[in-house]
Each structure stands twice: as structure tokens, then as C-alpha cells.
C-alpha positions in Angstrom: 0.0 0.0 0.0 1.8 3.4 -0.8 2.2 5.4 1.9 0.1 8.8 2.4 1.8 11.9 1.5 1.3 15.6 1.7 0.1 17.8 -1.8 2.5 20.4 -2.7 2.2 23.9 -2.7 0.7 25.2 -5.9 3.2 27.8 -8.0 2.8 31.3 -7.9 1.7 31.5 -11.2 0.0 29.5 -13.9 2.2 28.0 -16.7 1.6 28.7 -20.4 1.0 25.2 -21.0 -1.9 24.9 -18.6 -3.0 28.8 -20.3 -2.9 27.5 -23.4 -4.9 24.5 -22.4 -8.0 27.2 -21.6 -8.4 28.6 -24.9 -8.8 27.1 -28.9 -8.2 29.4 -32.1 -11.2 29.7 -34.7 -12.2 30.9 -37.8 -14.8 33.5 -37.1 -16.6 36.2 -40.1 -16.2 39.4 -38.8 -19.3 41.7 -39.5 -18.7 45.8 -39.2 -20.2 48.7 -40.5 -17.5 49.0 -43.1 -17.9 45.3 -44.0 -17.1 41.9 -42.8 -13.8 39.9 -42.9 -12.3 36.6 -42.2 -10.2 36.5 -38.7 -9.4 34.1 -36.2 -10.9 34.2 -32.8 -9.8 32.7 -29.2 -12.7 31.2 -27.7 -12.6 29.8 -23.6 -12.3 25.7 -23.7 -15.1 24.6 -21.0 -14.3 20.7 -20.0 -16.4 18.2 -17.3 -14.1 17.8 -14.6 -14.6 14.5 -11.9 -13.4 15.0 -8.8 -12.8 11.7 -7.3 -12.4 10.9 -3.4 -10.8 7.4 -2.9 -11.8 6.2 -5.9 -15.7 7.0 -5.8 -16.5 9.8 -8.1 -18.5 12.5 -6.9 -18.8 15.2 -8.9 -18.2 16.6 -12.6 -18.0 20.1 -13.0 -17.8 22.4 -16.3 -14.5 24.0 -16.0 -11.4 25.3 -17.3 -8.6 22.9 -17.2 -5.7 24.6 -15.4 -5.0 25.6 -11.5 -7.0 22.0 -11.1 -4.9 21.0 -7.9 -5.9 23.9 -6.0 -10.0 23.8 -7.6 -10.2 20.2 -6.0 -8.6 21.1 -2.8 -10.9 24.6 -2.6 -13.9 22.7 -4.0 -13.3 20.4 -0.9 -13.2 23.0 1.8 -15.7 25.8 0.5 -18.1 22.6 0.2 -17.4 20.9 3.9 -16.1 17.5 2.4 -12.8 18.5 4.5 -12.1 21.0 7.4 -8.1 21.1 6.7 -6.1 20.7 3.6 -4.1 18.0 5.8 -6.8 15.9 5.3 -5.8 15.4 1.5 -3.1 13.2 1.1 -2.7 12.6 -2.4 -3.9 14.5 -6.0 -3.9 12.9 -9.5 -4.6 15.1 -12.1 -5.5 12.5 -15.6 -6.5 13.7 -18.7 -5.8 12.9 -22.3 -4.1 15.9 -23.8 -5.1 15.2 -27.6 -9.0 14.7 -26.2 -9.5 17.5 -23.7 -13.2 17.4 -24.5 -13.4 13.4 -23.1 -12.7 15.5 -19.6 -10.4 15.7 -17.0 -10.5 13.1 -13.9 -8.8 14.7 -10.5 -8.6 12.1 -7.6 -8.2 12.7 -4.4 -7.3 10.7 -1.8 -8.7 12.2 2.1 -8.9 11.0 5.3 -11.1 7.8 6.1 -13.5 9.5 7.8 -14.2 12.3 5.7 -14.6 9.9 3.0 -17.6 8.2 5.5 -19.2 10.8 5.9 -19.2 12.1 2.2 -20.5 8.6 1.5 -23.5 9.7 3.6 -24.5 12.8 1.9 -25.2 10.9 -1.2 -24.4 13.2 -3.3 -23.1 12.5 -7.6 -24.3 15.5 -9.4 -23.3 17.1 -12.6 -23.2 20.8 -12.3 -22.6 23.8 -14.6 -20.1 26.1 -14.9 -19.6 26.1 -11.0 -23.3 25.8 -10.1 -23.6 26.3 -6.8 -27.1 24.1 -6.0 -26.6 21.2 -8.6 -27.5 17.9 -6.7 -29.0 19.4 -3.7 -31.3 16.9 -2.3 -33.6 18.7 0.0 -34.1 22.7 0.8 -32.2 21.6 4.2 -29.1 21.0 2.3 -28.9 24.2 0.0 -29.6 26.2 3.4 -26.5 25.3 4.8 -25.4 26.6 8.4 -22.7 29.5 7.2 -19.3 29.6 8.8 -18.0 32.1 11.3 -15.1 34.0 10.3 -12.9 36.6 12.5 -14.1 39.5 11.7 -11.8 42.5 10.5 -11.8 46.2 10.0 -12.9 47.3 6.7 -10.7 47.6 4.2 -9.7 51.1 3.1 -11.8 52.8 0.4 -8.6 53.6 -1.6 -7.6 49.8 -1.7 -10.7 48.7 -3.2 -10.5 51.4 -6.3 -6.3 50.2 -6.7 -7.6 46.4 -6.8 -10.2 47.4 -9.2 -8.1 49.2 -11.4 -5.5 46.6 -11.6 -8.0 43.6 -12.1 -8.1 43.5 -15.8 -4.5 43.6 -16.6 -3.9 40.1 -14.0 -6.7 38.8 -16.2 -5.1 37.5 -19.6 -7.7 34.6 -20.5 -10.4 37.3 -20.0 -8.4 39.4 -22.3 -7.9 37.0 -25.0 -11.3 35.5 -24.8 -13.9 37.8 -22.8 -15.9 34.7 -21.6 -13.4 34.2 -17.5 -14.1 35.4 -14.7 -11.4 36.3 -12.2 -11.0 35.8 -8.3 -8.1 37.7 -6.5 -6.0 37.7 -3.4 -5.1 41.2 -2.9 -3.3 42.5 0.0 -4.4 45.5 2.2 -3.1 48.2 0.3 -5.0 46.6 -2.7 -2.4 44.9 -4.5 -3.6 42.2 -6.3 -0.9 39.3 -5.3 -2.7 36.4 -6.8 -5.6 35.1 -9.2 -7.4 32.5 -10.2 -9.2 32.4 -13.6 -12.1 30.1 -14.6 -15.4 30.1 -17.0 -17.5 29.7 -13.9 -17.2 31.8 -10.9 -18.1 29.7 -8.3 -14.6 27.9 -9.9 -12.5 30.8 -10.0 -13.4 31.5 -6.1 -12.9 27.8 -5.7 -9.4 27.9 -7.2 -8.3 31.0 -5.3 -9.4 29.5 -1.6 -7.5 26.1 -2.7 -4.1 28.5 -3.8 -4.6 30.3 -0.4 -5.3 27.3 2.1 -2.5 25.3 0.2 0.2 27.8 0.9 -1.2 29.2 4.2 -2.0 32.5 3.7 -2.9 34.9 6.3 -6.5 35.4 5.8 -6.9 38.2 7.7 -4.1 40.1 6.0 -6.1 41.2 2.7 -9.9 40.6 1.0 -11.1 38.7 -1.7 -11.7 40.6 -5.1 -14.3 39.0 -7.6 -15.4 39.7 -11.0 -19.0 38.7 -10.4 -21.8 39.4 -8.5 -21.8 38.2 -4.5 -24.5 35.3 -4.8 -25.0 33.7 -1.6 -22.4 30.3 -2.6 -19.9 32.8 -3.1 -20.1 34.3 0.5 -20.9 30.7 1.6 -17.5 29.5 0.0 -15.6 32.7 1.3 -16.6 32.2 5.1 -16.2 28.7 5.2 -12.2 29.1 4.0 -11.9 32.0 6.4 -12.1 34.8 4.4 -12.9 38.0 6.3 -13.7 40.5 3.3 -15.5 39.6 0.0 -15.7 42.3 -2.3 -17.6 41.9 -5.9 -17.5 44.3 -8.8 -21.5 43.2 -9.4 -23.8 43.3 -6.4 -25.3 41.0 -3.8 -28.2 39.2 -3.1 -30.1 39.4 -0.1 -29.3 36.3 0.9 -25.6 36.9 0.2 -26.2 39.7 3.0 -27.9 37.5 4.9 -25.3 35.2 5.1 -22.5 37.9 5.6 -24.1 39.4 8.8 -24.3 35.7 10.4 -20.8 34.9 9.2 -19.3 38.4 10.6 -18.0 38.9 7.1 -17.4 42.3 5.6 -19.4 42.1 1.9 -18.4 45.5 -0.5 -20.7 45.4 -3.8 -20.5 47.4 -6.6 -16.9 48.0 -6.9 -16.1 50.2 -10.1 -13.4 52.5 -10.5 -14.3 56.0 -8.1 -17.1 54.4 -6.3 -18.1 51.1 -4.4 -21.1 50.1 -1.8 -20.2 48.7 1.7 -23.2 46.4 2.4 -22.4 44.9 5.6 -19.4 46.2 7.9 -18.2 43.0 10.6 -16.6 45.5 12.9 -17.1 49.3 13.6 -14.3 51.5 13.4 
């Protein structure tokens, strides 16, 4: 039996080959006022990814294929099928690289009894793009209990708008394809220091908590930045990873609020460059 051993650190940044993996080239006709033309296009690759625990599959997602370690280990947390990221002992990434379409299997090996009690949830469910309720099986389980974070000051006005402001150019598959969204680490003074990229943004969040709980980042040292609205899974996801701000450049949901008052997490919508909407403050000043 092969010994149990600990995932490694994901790099700081993505590789080209696992870029080039998110995007194919097409021929595309060009229509304008002053006429149409031939061109080739980049267009996002979206592939059914199977995360497997100890050899039972239990989901397939539609996702971009890179940054896949730390989506399966952030998938795991932000959905309570582990509490720590010691509790993975092994990750297998398979895919055929001439066949990306036939999918991507990622199979993780965890800890006996996490493995028991995902058995008991019975959950095998094919969601899309990062759905966030795909294979619920009763209202009880979409309402889940939200976690508890320690709450933090707000973060500064002026580091929201430099976050902002720098989000696009940390976003190259959004730039080359205008179908990702982004989710970013970004430090107090609003520099962005990591991201994670993905055609669903429930996956992009996903990947970022997996980069951040992999390398142990200090989650009280910066806020979450995300190209999307602030739906209630991505609140749910932040708090249970220990995320103290979320901040969305769409808006919330009431439920998202909800959640973010009884999680003691700081939720900022709207944010644009010059302007932004604090919707819940965890501490007061």
C-alpha cells in the first residue's frame, strides 16, 4: 500500500501550457459597418471535470482545465467534504491531452473519515459552470449553516479602487477570450498578489481558496476581489475558508447579506473605478 503523503504547494503563477490549455483558435466572419472579414478568434475551452475521493466519483463540473490541484482542494473546503487541507493526502490530475473534451479526472485521496461521511450525503451531481445548487437533495441541504469568520476592519476605500483598477491587466484569458471570470488575493493596500481564472465563478473563487489554504496564507491580511456578482455560494464559500472580506464588482443578493451578517464577514458590492457600496461592515471603526 503506498504510503500517504502531503500535496505540494501550488506555483505562484499559472504555466503557459496549462493557459494555453483554456483557450482554442477559430475561424470566425467578422461583421462591421465597413464590411465583414475573415479573422481568427480565441474562444474559452469549458471541459467536465470529476473530482474523485478514494476512488468513488462524486462530482463533474464544467470548468477550465488549469490551477486544477488547487480547484479540487478549494472545491473540498468551501463545500465541507474537508475542514483542513491536511486531510488530502494525495492529488492525481489525468487527462488525455489530444482529447480535452473526453474530460479531465482529479482524484483525491482524504482521510477515512471524511470519505464516511461524504459517502453519507449521497451526493453524484453534474453541475454547470460552477453551479452552486446542482445535486441538492432537499431545501435543508442548499440552506446550509454558514461559517463564522474573525471579523476584520474594513478595508480602506482607496484599496478597493487600486484592486479594481489593476484587475483587468492580471486577467489574460479574460483578455484574450472575454468569456473568465477572475478571483483575486489582494493584500491591504490593494495589491492584487494572486488570481485565479475560470469560466465559472463559483470555480475561480474555488481555485483561489485552494491556492490560499495550500500555501497558508494569512487570511486576515487582505480581502477577496471577484469579477461577479456576490451570490449567496460565493459568501458561503468565502466564510467557510476563512475569508474575512469579499468584495464583488457586481452586487449581492439578499441572501448573500444574509449570510455575511451571520458569518461576521465584511461584503463590499458594486466595486467600479471612483465608487463602491459597503453592504455589511463585521466590525465598527
Amino acid at each position: 500500500m503506498m504510503a500517504a503523503r502531503p500535496i505540494q504547494h501550488a506555483e505562484p503563477e499559472q504555466s503557459s501550457t496549462e493557459q494555453d490549455r483554456c483557450y482554442v483558435s477559430v475561424s470566425v466572419e467578422r461583421f462591421q459597418q465597413d464590411g465583414n472579414t475573415q479573422a481568427d478568434d480565441l474562444i474559452a475551452q469549458e471541459v467536465p471535470v470529476a473530482l474523485i475521493y478514494n476512488g468513488i466519483s462524486h462530482v463533474v463540473m464544467m470548468a477550465s482545465p488549469s490551477d486544477l490541484e488547487d480547484f479540487a482542494v478549494g472545491f473540498s473546503l468551501s463545500e465541507g467534504i474537508i475542514e483542513q487541507v491536511a486531510e488530502v493526502y494525495d492529488i492525481v490530475v489525468q487527462y488525455d491531452p489530444e482529447n480535452l473534451l473526453a474530460g479531465v479526472e482529479v482524484n483525491l485521496t482524504i482521510a477515512a473519515q471524511r470519505q464516511m461521511e461524504l459517502k453519507k450525503r449521497r451526493r453524484n451531481l453534474t453541475g454547470r459552470t460552477g453551479c452552486g445548487l446542482c445535486g441538492a437533495e432537499s431545501l435543508q441541504e442548499v440552506m446550509r449553516p454558514v461559517g463564522h469568520v474573525d471579523a476584520q476592519p474594513l478595508v480602506e476605500g482607496q484599496a478597493v479602487e487600486a484592486a479594481v483598477a489593476a484587475l483587468a491587466k492580471h486577467q489574460p484569458l479574460q483578455a484574450m477570450t472575454g468569456a473568465f471570470h477572475g478571483a483575486a488575493w489582494c493584500d491591504g493596500q490593494g495589491n492584487i498578489l494572486q488570481l485565479r481564472e475560470d469560466i465559472g465563478r463559483h470555480n475561480a473563487l474555488d481555485k483561489l481558496l485552494g491556492y490560499l489554504r495550500r500555501s497558508e496564507v494569512e487570511l486576515n491580511t487582505g480581502f477577496v476581489l471577484v469579477s461577479s456578482r456576490a451570490s449567496y455560494e460565493m459568501v458561503y464559500k468565502s466564510s467557510r475558508c476563512g475569508v474575512a472580506t469579499l468584495v464583488a464588482v457586481s452586487a449581492p443578493t439578499a441572501l448573500a447579506l444574509k449570510m455575511a451578517q451571520e458569518a461576521g464577514l465584511n461584503l463590499i458590492g458594486f466595486a467600479r473605478p471612483g465608487r463602491h457600496v459597503v453592504y455589511h461592515r463585521a466590525t465598527e471603526e
